[in-house]
C-alpha positions as CSV (number, residue, x, y, z in Angstrom):
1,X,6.2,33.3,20.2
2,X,3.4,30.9,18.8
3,X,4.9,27.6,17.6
4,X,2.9,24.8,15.6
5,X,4.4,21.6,15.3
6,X,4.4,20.0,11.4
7,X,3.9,16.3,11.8
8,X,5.0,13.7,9.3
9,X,1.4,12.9,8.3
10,X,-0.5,9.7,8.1
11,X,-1.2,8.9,4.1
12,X,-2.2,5.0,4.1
13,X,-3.5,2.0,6.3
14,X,0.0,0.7,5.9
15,X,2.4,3.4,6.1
16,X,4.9,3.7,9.3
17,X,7.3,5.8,7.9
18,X,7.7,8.7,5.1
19,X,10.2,9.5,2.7
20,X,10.8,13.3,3.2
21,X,12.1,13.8,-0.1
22,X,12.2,17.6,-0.5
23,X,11.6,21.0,1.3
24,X,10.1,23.5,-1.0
25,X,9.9,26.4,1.6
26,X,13.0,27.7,3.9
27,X,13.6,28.0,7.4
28,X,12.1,31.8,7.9
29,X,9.9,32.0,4.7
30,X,6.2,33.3,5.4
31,X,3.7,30.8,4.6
32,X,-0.1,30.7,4.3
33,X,-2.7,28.2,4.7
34,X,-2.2,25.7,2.1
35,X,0.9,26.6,1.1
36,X,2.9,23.5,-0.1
37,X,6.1,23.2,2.1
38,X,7.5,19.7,1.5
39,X,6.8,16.3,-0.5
40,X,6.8,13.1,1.0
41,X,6.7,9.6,-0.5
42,X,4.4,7.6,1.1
43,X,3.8,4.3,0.7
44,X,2.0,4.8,-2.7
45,X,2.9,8.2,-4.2
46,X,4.6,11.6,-3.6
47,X,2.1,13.7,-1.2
48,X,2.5,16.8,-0.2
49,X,2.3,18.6,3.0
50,X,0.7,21.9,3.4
51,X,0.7,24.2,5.7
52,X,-2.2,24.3,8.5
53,X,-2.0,28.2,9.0
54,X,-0.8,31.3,7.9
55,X,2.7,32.2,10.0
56,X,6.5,31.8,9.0
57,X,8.4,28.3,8.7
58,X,10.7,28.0,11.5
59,X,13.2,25.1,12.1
60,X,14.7,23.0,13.5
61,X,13.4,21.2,9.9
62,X,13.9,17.5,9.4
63,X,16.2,16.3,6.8
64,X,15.3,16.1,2.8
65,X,15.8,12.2,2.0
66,X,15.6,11.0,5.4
67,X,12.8,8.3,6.1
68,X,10.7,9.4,9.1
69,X,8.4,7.7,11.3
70,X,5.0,9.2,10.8
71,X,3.5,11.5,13.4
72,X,7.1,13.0,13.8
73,X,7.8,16.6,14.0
74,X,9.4,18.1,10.9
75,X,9.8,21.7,11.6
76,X,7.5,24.6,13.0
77,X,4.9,27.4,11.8
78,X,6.0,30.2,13.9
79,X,3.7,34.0,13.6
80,X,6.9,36.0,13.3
81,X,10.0,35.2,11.4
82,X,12.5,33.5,13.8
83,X,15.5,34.7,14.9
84,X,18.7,33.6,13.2
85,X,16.8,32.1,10.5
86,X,20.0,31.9,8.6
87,X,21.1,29.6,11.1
88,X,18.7,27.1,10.8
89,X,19.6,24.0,9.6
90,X,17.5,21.9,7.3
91,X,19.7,19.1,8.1
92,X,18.8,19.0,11.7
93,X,17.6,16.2,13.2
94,X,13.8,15.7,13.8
95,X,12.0,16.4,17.3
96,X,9.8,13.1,17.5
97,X,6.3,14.3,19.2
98,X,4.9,12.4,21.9
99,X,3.6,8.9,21.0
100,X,-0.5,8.7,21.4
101,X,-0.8,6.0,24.4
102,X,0.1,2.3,23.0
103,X,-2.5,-0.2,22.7
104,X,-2.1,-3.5,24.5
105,X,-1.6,-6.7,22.0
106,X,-4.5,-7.7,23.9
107,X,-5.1,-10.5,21.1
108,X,-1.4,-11.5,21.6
109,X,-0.4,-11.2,25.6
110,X,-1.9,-12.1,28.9
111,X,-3.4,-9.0,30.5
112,X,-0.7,-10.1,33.3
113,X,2.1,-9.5,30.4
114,X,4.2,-6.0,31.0
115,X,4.1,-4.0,27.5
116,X,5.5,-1.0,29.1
117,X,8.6,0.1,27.1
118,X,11.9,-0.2,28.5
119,X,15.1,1.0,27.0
120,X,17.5,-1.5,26.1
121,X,20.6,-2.0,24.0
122,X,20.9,-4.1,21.3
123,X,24.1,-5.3,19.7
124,X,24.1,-4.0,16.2
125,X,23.4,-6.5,13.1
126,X,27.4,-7.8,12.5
127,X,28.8,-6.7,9.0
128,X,29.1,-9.8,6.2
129,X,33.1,-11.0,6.5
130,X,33.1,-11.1,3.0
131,X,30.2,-10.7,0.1
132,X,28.4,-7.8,1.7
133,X,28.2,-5.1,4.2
134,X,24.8,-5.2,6.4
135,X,23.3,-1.7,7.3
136,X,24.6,0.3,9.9
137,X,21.8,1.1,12.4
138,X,21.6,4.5,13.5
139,X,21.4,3.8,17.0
140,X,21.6,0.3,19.0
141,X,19.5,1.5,21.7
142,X,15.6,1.0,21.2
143,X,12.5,0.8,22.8
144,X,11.2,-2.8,23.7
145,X,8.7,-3.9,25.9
146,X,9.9,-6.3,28.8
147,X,6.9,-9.1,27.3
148,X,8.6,-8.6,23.9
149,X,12.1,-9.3,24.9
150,X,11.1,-12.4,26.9
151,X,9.0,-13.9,23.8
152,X,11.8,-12.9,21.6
153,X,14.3,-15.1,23.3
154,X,11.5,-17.6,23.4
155,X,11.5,-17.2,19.7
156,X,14.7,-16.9,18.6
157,X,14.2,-13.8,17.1
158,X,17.1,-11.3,16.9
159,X,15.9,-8.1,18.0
160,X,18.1,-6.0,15.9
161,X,16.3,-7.6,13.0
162,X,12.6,-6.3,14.2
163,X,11.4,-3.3,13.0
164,X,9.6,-1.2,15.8
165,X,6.4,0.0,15.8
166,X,4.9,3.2,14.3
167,X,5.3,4.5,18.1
168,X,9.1,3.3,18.0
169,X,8.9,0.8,20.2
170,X,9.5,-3.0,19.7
171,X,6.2,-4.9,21.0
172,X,4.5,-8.6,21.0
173,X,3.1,-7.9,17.4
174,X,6.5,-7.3,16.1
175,X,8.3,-10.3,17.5
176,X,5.7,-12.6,15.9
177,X,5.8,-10.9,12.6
178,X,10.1,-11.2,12.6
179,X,9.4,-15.1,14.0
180,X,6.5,-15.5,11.1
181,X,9.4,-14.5,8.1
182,X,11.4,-17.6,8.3
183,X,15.0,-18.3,8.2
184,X,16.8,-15.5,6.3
185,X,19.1,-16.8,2.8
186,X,22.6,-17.6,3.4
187,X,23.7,-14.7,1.3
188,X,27.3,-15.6,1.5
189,X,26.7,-18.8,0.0
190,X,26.8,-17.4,-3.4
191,X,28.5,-14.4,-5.3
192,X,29.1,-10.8,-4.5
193,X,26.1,-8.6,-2.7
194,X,25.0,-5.7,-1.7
195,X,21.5,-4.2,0.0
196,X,19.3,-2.2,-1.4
197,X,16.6,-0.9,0.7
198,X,12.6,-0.8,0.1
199,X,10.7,2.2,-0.7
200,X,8.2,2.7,1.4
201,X,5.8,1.6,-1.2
202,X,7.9,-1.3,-2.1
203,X,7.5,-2.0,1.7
204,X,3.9,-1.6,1.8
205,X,3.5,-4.1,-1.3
206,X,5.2,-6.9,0.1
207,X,3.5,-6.7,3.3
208,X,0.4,-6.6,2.0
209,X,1.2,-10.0,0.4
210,X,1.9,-11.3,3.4
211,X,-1.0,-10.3,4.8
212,X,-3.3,-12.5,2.2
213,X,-1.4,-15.7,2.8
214,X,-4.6,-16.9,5.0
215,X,-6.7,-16.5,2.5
216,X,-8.0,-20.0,1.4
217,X,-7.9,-19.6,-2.5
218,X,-9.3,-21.7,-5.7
219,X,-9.0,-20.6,-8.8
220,X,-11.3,-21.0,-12.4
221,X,-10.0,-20.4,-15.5
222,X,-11.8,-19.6,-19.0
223,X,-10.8,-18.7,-22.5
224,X,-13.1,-16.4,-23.6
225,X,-13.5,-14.4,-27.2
226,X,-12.2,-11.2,-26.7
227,X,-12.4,-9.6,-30.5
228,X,-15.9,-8.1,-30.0
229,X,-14.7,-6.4,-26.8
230,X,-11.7,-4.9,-28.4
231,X,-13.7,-3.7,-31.4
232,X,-16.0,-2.1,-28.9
233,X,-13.1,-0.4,-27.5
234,X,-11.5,1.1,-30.8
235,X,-15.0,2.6,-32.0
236,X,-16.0,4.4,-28.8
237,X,-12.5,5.3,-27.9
238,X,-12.1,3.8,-24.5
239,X,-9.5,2.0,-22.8
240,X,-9.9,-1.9,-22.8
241,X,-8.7,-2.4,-19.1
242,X,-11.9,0.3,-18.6
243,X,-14.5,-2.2,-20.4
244,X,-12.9,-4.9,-19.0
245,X,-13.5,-3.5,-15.8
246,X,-17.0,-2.6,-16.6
247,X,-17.8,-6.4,-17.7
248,X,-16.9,-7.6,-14.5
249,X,-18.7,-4.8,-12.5
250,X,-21.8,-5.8,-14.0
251,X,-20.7,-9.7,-13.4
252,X,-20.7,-8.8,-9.7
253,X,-23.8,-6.9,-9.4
254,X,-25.2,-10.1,-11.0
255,X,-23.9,-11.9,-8.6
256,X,-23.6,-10.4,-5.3
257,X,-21.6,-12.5,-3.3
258,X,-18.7,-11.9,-5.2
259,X,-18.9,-8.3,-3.3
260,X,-18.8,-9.5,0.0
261,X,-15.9,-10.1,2.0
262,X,-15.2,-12.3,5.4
263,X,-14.6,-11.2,8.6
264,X,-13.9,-13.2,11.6
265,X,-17.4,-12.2,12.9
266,X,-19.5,-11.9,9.8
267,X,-19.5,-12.0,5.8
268,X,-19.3,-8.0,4.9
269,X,-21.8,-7.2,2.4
270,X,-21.1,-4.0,0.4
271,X,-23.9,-1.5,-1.5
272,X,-21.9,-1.1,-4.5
273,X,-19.5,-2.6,-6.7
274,X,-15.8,-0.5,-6.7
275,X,-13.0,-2.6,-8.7
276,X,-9.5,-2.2,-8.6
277,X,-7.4,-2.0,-11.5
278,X,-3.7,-3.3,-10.8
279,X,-0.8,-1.0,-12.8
280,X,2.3,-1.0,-12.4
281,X,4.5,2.2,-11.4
282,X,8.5,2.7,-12.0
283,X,10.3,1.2,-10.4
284,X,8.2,-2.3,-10.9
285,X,5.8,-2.2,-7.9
286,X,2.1,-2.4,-7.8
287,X,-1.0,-0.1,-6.6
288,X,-4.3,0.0,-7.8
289,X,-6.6,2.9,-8.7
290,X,-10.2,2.1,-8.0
291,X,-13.3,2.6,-10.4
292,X,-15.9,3.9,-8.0
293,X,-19.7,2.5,-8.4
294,X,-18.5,1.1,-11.5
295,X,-21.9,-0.9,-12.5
296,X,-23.9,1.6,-11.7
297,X,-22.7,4.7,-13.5
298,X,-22.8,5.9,-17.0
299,X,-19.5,4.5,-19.0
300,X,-18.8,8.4,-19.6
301,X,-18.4,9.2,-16.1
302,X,-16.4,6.1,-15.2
303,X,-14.0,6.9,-18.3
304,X,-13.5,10.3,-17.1
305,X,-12.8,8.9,-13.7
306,X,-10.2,7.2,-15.1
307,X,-8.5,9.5,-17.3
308,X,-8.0,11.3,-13.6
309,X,-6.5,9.1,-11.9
310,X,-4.4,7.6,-15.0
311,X,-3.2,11.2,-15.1
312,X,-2.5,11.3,-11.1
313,X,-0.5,8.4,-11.5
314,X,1.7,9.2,-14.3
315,X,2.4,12.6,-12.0
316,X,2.8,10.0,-8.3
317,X,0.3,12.3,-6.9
318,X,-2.4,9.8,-5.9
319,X,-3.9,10.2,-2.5
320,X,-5.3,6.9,-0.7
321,X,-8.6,7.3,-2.0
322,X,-7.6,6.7,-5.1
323,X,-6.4,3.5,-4.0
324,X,-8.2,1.5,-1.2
325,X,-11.5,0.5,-0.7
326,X,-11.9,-1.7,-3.9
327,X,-14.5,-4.4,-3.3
328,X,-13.4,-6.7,-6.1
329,X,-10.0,-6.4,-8.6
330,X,-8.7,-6.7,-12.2
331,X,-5.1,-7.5,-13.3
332,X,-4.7,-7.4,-17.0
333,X,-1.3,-8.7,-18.3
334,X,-2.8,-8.5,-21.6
335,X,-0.4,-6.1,-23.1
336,X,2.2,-8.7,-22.8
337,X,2.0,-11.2,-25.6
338,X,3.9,-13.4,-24.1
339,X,2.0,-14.1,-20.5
340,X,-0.8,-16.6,-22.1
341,X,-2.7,-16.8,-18.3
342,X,-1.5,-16.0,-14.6
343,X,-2.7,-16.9,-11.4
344,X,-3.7,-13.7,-9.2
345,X,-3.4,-12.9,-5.3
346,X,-6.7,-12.1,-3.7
347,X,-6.1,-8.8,-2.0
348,X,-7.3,-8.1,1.9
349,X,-10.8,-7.3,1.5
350,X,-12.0,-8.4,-1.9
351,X,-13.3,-12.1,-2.1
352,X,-12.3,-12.4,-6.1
353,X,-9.6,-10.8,-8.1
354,X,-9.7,-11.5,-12.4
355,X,-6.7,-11.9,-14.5
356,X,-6.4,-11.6,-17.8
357,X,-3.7,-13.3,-20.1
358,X,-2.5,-12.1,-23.7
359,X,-5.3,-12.8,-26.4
360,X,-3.8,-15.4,-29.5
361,X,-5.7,-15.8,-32.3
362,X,-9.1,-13.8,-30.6
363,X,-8.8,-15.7,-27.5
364,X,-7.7,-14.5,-24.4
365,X,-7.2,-16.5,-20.9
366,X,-9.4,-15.4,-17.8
367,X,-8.1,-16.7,-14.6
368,X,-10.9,-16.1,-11.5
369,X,-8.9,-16.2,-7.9
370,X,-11.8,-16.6,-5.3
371,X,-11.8,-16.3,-1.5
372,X,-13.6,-20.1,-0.7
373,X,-14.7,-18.6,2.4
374,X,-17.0,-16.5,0.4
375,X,-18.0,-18.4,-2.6
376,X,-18.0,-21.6,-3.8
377,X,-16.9,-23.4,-7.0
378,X,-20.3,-23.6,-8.9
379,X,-21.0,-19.5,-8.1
380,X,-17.4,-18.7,-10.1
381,X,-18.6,-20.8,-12.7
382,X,-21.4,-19.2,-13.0
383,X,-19.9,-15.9,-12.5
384,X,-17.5,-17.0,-15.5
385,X,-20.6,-17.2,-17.5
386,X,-22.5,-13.9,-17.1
387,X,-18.7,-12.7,-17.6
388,X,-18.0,-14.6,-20.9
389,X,-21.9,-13.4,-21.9
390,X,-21.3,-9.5,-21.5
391,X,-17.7,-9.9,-23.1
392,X,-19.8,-11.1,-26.8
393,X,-22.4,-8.4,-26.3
394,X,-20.9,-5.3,-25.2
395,X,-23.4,-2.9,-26.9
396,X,-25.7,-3.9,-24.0
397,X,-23.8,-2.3,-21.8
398,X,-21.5,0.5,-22.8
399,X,-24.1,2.8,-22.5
């Protein structure tokens, strides 16, 4: 009998594990190409995964409401119905698939360094004697390079703490990431406590974060007339946060620099202008649709745009496209009167990020977070200026 593996797919830049939250298919069901058989919550929305042929789903299948490391198996495509499907349980345990060959942390150990994975036992994380119970872990024995256990004792970093890699195994890059979190709270210091454990797309927001706390950042702050702009919006029947986004495409394209970001070896310079608009999802987190070639397209097509993917996110069915790839951001806090300005993070790959505060009495507050690496004080000034000059004439420009 033929057997395909289905793999826990891949659905972001950050994501190491999936939420498999429900099977829609049965063990022995026949299934065709394209077929939905399960949703999975990703780091930024429910996905789903579809079948890859035509044939009959076969088990062992993983469990509905288990995370799952990516790349794991999560039940078969068979082409005949198996035997004993009745027996199947969805329940089972998942069959991890071979791990693609590891890359050395060649920025982070000596070639002379051992990274080769060893199995070895690690005492599990001991319950709170009083406030709280910690986690149980599954299983105290994991994967951990001999190079990451040494620098972990060099460290002082608890290695039932550190979160393994996507290939399950604890390496060099994940000891300095546990070592790089600081001390943890005394919990018990204080009253009653339990844990509540990240999404994955909580878990994909706060690492982000982390990941922009190199970013050298200054900040320029305006308060602009917004009452023309909102005006605007009411008679041609378009979303503020859309015009909003619009001004500062245009601000951009005006000045280019603002749509480059650095690298280590080079300043990127990009051919268009995408911004990302930051919204917030239940549950409180963060993600950010992106308004593709959004100074160089009519206003029409860009509203449409975002009528889609205001749609896909109300449903939690955006794919990563949707999402990465922005070149510069907008977070607009405007709805909430009492947030008068706000200082924004500059996300990974974006030299300038715009905030906008509540508007009293016409005005509104416009905070500009700039990577100085990129551009300097004078050019957001400037910037703030072609901004604050398309924001009083927006007839010029919704065309």
């Amino acid at each position: 009998m033929k057997k395909e593996p289905i793999t826990l797919p891949v659905l972001s830049d950050t994501m190491e594990t999936g939420h498999l939250a429900r099977w829609l298919k049965s063990v022995g069901d026949p299934v065709k190409k394209g077929d939905v058989l399960a949703e999975v919550e990703s780091d930024k929305a429910m996905m789903e995964v579809e079948a890859f042929e035509d044939g009959y789903l076969a088990g062992p299948l993983a469990r509905a409401g288990s995370d799952i490391p990516v790349r794991t198996v999560i039940g078969y495509i068979v082409d005949s119905p198996p035997d004993g499907a009745a027996s199947e349980s969805p329940s089972a345990t998942p069959e991890a698939v071979p791990a693609p060959a590891p890359k050395p942390d060649a920025a982070l150990t000596p070639a002379t360094k051992s990274e080769s994975p060893v199995s070895t036992t690690v005492p599990p994380t001991p319950q709170s004697t009083g406030h709280g119970k910690a986690p149980s872990r599954p299983d105290s024995r994991v994967n951990v390079t001999p190079y990451a256990r040494g620098l972990a004792n060099e460290l002082d970093v608890d290695l039932a703490n550190v979160k393994p890699g996507s290939d399950g195994v604890i390496r060099a890059a994940q000891i300095i990431a546990a070592a790089m979190q600081g001390p943890s709270p005394d919990l018990d210091a204080g009253p009653a406590w339990h844990y509540k454990l990240l999404t994955p797309m909580h878990r994909a927001v706060a690492e982000n974060m982390v990941a922009t706390l190199s970013t050298p950042t200054f900040r320029v702050s305006s308060q602009l007339s917004i009452d023309t702009l909102r005006h605007a919006a009411r008679e041609a029947r378009r979303s503020l946060s859309l015009l909003l986004a619009r001004a500062l495409a245009l601000s951009v394209r005006e000045h280019p620099r603002f749509n480059e970001v650095y690298t280590p070896a080079a300043l990127v310079v990009r051919e268009r202008v995408d911004v990302g608009i930051a919204v917030d999802v239940p549950g409180g987190l963060l993600v950010t649709p992106v308004i593709r070639d959004a100074a160089g397209r009519p206003i029409t097509e860009l509203a449409e745009d975002w009528r889609i993917l205001k749609e896909k996110l109300d449903k939690q069915r955006l794919v990563p496209e949707d999402y990465t790839g922005a070149t510069v951001y907008l977070s607009n806090l405007g709805l909430f009167d009492v947030v008068s300005d706000f200082d924004a993070i500059v996300p990974l790959g974006a030299a300038a990020i715009l905030a906008v505060g509540a508007a009293h009495e016409g005005l509104a507050r416009f905070t500009l977070s700039c990577d100085h690496r990129v551009v300097y004080g004078a050019d957001a000034a400037r910037f703030m200026q072609t901004f604050a000059g398309l924001l009083m004439n927006p007839g010029d420009w919704l065309e």
